[in-house]
Steps between C-alpha positions, in 0.01 A plus 500: 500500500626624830341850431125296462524254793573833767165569454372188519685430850373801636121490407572096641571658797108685534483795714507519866276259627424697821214739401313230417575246784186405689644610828596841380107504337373461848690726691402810215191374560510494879659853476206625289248376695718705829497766280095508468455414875749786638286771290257497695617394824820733500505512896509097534777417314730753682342372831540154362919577462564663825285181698733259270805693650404508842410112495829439321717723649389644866344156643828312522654836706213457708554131532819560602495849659660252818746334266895494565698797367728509191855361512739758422259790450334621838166662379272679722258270604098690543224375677230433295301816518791693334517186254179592419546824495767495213346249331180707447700805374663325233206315360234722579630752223516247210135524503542814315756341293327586145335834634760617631812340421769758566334595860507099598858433432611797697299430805593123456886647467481721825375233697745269376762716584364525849501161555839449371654799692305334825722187382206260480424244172157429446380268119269796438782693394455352180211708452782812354549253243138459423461865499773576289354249248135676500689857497657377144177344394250789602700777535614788330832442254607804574518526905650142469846675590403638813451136614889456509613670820281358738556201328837547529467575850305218594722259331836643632379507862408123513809373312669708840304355697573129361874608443588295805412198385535579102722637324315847443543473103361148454221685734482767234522293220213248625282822608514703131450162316193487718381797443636537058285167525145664624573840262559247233190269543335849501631649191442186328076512627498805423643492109259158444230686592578814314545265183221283574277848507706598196339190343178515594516874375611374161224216455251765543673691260524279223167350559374860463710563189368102379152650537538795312698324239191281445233743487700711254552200240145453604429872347715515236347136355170608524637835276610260211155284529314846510685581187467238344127480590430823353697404156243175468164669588645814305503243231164389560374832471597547176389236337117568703500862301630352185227230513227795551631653207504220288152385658315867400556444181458160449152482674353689163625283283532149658318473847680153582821650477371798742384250730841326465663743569265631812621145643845510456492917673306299841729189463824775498302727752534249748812332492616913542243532786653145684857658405424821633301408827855283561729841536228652666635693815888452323672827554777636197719756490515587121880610489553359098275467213326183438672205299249435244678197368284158508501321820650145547288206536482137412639476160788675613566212773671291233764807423557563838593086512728535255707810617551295831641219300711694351713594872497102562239369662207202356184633477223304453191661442115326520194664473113332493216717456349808282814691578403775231146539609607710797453858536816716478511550864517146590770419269709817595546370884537137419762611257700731745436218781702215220748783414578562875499143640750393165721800579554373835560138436722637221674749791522250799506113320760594245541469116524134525162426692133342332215732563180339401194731412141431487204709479178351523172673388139405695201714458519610880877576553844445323745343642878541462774287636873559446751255583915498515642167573807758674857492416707189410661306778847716615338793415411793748156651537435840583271513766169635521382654808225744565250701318665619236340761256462269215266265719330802635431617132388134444236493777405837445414436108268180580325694784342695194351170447409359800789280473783368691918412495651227660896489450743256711753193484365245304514127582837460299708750599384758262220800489168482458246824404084417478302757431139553449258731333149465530324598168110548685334834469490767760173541645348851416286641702126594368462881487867609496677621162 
């Protein structure tokens, strides 16, 4: 028992709910929509960091460019043209931050080293930081390790400098967290990205690979019907040249039966001609020899019926119309169309579901509608998602005849395939053969 509740307890517990928390919805949103806007403004975002840096970070030196001087650390105090100064040389350069990335942190790194060897602390410093950050995110992998001794440098010299007042390895500890903070936030950008583009990549892929999945069950359905086509108006065929026969000879002795038999060669001409003018423009690759064995069609619904109540399921099977007055054609797809949609409830609803079959004859269309009431209550269903081959073949089949496929949940939990074929001429067009 302990073995089946684990699972239980765990799937109680749902997945992270983070991904799909509203506020994590709007800031991938908000991101995107960045994302958009920076492609084609890629000079006002960088401008828009280096004005949020000077707001945030050089306006309160300026403030208090008069203010009174640290208590156990005597910095160099500059006038505010040398504040300035500095202050434009180290956020000047992270306007190049994703152009250039390596060139930025270096000139951002001299001129904090400047400063710092002049003794003076200005907030902009934190622009090494924000350089070091875009130098992970932007730059090269592989020059990343000539960041580390002016890093180094940089670091070292202002836990020296702060070594009066700090103890210079708390300095050096706060200083590398710093910076193993920024390369981290970078490192982890960067590998979203590179996974989110990985992603993308793949759902162009497979959407390709969906596609061409499609139109080859598309192809290789419409070289069956063509097949099977050719068997029925091969058929026809023969019995047209057998009637001729039969019809030379009988027109000396018994005109009516000449006549008759003149009648049933137009009646057979047609149906061939409507059969025919179907495939038309059907491309087939003759790779095997034809199967010359009769094709399927109503009367074999009732055998089909009984071979899927043999593997379990109830079948109940209605029809209402002149079922058997249908040309070969007709019956062939409507067969294949029961024989896929049963095969399916059969595959997804179980042995122990009810499928309930009609097929309903008018003298414009015929209709089919198969129904599984699903599995029994405990049971699992296999799902069914996307276009899979045999609804392909099913659509493709009742396109011969103008016809459609509908397939979907049904009202009661189970499956529900309508399908219609229409049963009205073609037109033919005067003065073509």
């Amino acid at each position: 028992m302990s073995a089946v509740a684990r699972p239980g307890r765990a799937g109680a517990a749902g997945p992270d709910p983070l991904p799909g928390h509203p506020l994590t919805a709007g800031l991938s949103r908000l991101g995107q929509r960045l994302r958009e806007w920076d492609a084609g403004h890629r000079w006002a975002l960088d401008a828009a960091v280096v004005l949020g840096m000077f707001v945030l970070f050089c306006l309160p030196d300026l403030i208090h460019a008069d203010g009174p001087p640290a208590d156990h650390i005597a910095f160099l105090r500059l006038s505010v043209p040398e504040m300035l100064l500095f202050q434009a040389a180290l956020l000047v350069p992270l306007w190049w931050r994703r152009r250039a990335p390596m060139v930025a942190f270096h000139v951002i790194a001299a001129v904090f080293l400047i400063q710092w060897y002049l003794n003076s602390l200005l907030r902009a410093d934190i622009a090494l930081f924000v350089a070091l950050y875009s130098l992970v995110l932007y730059g090269r992998l592989g020059r990343l390790p000539w960041v580390i001794p002016a890093l180094a440098v940089a670091l070292g010299l202002v836990a020296q400098r702060v070594s009066v007042a700090v103890s210079i390895w708390d300095a050096l500890f706060f200083l590398c967290s710093t910076a193993t903070a920024a390369a981290a936030l970078g490192f982890a950008v960067r590998i979203r990205r590179a996974q989110l583009a990985a992603l993308r990549e793949r759902a162009v892929r497979l959407e390709i690979e969906r596609d061409q999945r499609s139109r080859l069950a598309a192809a290789a359905e419409r070289t069956r019907v063509a097949r099977e086509m050719h068997d029925i108006v091969g058929h026809s065929l023969s019995v047209i040249i057998t009637l001729a026969d039969g019809g030379s000879y009988a027109a000396q002795l018994a005109p009516e039966r000449g006549r008759e038999a003149l009648n049933l060669i137009g009646d057979t001409g047609r149906r061939a001609l409507a059969e025919l003018r179907r495939v038309l423009g059907v491309l087939r690759e003759q790779t095997d020899l034809p199967d010359l064995s009769p094709q399927p069609g109503f009367g074999d619904i009732d055998p089909l019926c009984d071979r899927i109540r043999a593997a379990g399921p109830q079948v109940e099977y209605h029809s209402a119309g002149d079922v058997a007055g249908l040309d070969l054609g007709v019956q062939l797809t409507a067969y294949r169309i029961v024989q896929e949609a049963l095969t399916n409830a059969l595959n997804h609803a179980g042995p122990q579901t009810r499928i309930d079959l009609t097929l309903r004859v008018d003298p414009s269309q015929v209709r089919i509608l198969v129904r599984d009431s699903g599995p029994p209550a405990g049971a699992d269903r296999l799902v069914r998602a996307g276009e899979g081959h045999g609804l392909v073949g099913m659509r493709e089949r009742a396109a011969l005849y103008d016809g459609t496929v509908l397939a979907g949940p049904g009202p009661d939990g189970g499956w529900t395939v309508q399908a219609t074929l229409s049963l009205l001429p073609l037109p033919i067009d005067g003065g073509r053969s």
